[in-house]
Backbone as ProteinMPNN parsed JSONL, in Angstrom:
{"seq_chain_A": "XXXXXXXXXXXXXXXXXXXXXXXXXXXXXXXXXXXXXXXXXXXXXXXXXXXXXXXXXXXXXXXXXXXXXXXXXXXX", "coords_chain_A": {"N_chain_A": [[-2.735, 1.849, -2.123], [-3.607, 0.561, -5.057], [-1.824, -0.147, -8.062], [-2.389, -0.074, -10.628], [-1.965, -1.547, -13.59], [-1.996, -2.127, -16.462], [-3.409, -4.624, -17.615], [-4.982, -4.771, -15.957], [-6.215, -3.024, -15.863], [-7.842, -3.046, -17.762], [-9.407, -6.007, -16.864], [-11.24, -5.063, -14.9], [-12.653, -3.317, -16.654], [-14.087, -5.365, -17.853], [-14.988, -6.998, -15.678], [-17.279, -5.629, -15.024], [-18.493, -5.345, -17.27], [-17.994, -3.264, -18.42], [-17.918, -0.571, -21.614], [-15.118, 0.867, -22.897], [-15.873, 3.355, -23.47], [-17.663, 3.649, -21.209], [-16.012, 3.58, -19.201], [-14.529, 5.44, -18.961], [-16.173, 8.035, -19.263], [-16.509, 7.702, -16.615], [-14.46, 7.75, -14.886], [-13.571, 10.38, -15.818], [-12.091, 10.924, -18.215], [-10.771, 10.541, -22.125], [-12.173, 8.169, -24.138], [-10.439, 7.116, -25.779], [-8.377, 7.632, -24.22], [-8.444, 5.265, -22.388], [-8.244, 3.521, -23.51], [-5.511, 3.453, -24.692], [-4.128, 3.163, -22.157], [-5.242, 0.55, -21.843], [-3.399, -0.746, -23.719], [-1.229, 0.039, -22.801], [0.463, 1.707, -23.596], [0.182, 4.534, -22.47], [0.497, 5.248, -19.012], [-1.356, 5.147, -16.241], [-1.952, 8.017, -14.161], [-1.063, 8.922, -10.66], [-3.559, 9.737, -9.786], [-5.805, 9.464, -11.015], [-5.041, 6.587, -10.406], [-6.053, 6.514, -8.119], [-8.651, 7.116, -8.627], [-9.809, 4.846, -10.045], [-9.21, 3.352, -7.997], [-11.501, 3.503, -6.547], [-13.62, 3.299, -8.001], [-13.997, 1.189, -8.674], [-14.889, -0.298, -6.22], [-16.934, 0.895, -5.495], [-18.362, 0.152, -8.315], [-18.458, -2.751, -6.846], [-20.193, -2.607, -4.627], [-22.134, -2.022, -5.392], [-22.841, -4.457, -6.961], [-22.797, -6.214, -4.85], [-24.753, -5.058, -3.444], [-27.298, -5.598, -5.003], [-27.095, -8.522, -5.54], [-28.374, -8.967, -2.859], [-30.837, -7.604, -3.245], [-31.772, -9.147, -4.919], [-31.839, -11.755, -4.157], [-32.737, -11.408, -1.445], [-32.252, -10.788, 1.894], [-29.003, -11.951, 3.181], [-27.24, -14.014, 5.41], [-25.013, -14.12, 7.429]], "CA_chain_A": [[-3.216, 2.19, -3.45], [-3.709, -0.603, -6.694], [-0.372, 0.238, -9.123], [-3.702, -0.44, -11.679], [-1.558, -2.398, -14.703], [-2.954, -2.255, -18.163], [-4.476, -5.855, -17.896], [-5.598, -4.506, -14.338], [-7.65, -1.902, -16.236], [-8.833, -4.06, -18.851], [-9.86, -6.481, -16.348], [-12.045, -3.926, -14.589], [-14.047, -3.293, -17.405], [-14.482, -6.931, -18.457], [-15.992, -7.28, -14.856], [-18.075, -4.9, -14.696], [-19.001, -5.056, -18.573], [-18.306, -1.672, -19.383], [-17.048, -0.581, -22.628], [-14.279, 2.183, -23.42], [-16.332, 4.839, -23.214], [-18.398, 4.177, -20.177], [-15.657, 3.895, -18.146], [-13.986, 7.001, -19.056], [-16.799, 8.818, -18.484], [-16.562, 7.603, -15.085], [-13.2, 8.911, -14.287], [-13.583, 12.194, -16.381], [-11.008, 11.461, -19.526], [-11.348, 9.924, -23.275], [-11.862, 6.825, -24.292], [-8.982, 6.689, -26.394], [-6.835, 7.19, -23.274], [-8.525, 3.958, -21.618], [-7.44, 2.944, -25.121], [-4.005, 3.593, -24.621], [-3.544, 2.552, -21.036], [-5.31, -0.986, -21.633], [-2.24, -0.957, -23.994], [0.713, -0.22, -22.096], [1.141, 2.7, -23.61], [0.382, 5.547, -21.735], [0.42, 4.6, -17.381], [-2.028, 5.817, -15.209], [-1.402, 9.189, -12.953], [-1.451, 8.654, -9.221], [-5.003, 10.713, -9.284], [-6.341, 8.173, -12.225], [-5.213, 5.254, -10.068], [-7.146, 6.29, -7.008], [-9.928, 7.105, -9.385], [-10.039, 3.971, -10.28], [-9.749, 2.241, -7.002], [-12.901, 4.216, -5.653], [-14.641, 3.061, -8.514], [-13.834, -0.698, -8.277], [-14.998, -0.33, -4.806], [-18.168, 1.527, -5.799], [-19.111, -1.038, -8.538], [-18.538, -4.094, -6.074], [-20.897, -2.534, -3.705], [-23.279, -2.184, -6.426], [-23.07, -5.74, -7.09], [-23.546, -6.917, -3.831], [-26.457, -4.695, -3.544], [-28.357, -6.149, -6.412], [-27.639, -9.558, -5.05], [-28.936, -9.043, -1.511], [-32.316, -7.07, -3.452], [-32.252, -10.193, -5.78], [-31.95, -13.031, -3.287], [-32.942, -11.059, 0.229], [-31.047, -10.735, 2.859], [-28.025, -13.396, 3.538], [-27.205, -14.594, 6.825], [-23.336, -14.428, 7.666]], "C_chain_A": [[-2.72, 1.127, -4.441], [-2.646, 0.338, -7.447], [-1.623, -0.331, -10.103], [-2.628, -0.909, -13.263], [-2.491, -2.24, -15.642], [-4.156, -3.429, -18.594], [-5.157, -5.302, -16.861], [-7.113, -3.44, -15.25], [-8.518, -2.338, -17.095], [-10.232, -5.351, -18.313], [-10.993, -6.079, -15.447], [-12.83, -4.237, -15.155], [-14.438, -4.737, -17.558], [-15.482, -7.427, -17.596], [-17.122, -7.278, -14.861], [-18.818, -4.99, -16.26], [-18.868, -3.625, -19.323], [-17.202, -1.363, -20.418], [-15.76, 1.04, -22.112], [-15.033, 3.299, -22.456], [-17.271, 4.85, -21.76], [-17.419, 4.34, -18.753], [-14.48, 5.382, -18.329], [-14.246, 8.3, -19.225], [-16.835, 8.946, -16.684], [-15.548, 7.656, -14.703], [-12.864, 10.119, -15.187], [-12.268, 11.824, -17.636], [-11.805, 10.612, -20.541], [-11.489, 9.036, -23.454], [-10.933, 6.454, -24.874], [-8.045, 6.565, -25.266], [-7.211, 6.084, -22.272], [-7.83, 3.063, -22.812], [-5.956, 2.153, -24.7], [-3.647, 3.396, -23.617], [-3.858, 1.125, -21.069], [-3.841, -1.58, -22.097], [-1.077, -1.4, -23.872], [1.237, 1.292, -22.403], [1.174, 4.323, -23.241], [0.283, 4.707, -19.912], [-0.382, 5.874, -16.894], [-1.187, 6.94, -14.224], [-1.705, 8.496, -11.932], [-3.051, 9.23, -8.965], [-5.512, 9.604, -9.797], [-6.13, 6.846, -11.386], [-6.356, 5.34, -8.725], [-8.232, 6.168, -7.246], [-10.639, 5.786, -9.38], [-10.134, 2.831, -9.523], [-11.422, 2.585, -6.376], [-14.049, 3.517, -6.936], [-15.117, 2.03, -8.703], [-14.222, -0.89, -6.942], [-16.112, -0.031, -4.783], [-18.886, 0.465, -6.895], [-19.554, -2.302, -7.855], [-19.364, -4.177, -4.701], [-22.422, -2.578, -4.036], [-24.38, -3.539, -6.292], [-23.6, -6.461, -6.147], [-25.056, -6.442, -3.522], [-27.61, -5.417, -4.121], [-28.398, -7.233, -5.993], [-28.513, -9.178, -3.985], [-30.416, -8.897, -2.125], [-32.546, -8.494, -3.975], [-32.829, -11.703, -4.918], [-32.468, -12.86, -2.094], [-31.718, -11.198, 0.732], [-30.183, -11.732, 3.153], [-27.212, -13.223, 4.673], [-25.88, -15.051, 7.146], [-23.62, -14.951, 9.32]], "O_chain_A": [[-1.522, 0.884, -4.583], [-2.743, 1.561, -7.343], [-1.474, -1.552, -10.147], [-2.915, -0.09, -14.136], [-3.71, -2.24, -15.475], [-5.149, -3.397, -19.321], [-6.357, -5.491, -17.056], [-8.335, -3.32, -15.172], [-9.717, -2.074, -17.177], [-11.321, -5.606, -18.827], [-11.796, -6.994, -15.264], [-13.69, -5.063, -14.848], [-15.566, -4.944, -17.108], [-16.49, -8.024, -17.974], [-17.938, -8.195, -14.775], [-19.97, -4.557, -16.222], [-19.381, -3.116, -20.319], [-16.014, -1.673, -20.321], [-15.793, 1.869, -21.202], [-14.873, 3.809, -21.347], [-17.571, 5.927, -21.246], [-17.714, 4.887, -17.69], [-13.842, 6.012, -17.485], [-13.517, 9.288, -19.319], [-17.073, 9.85, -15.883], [-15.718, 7.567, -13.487], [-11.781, 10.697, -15.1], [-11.491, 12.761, -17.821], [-12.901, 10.092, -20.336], [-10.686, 8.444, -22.734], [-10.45, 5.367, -24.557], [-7.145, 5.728, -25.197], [-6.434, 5.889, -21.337], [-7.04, 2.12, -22.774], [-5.536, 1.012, -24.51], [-2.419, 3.344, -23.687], [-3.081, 0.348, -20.514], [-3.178, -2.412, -21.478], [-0.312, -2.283, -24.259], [2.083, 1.925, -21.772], [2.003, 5.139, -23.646], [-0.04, 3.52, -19.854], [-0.188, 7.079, -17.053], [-0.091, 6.759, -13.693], [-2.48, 7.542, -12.016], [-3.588, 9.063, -7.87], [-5.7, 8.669, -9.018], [-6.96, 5.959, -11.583], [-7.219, 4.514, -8.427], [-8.999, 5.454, -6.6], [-11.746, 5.58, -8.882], [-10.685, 1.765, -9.8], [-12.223, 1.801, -5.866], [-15.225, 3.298, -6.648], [-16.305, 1.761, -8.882], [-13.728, -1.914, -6.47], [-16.714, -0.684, -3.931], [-19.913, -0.093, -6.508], [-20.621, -2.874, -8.076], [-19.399, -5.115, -3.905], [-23.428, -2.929, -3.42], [-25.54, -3.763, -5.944], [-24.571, -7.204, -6.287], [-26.101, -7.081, -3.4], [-28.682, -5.698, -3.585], [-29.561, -7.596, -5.814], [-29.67, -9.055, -4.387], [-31.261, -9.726, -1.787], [-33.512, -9.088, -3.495], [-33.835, -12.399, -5.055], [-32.756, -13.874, -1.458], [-30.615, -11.544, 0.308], [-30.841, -12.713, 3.5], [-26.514, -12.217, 4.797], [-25.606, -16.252, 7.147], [-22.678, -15.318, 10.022]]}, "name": "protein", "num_of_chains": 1, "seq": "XXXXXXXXXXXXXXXXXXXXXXXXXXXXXXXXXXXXXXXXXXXXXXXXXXXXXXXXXXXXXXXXXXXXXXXXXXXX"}
């Protein structure tokens, strides 16, 4: 399990583009408390960090998806 760091969570969204609020719809709390963990000043629960690996795992499957549709299939 990711120890998810404050830049760690910031960096996330930045990836992925999503603001505040979309990603704290997508692990069920406020946006103020993505707020306050990009911070420093509140730390992620152990539930919140798994959350958040499943979902970094779930966007990056996304992504590849969209390439493969975009470009076809690629040939490892």
């Amino acid at each position: 399990m990711k120890n998810w760091t404050s830049k760690e969570i910031k960096e996330l969204r930045s990836k992925f583009k999503l603001s505040q609020k979309a990603l704290s719809e997508m692990v069920g709390v406020s946006d103020n408390y993505i707020y306050l963990l990009e911070k420093g000043v509140k730390k992620p629960s152990k539930t919140l960090k798994i959350l958040l690996g499943y979902i970094e795992k779930d966007l990056n499957e996304r992504v590849r998806r969209e390439e493969v549709n975009k470009h076809g299939k690629r040939h490892i």
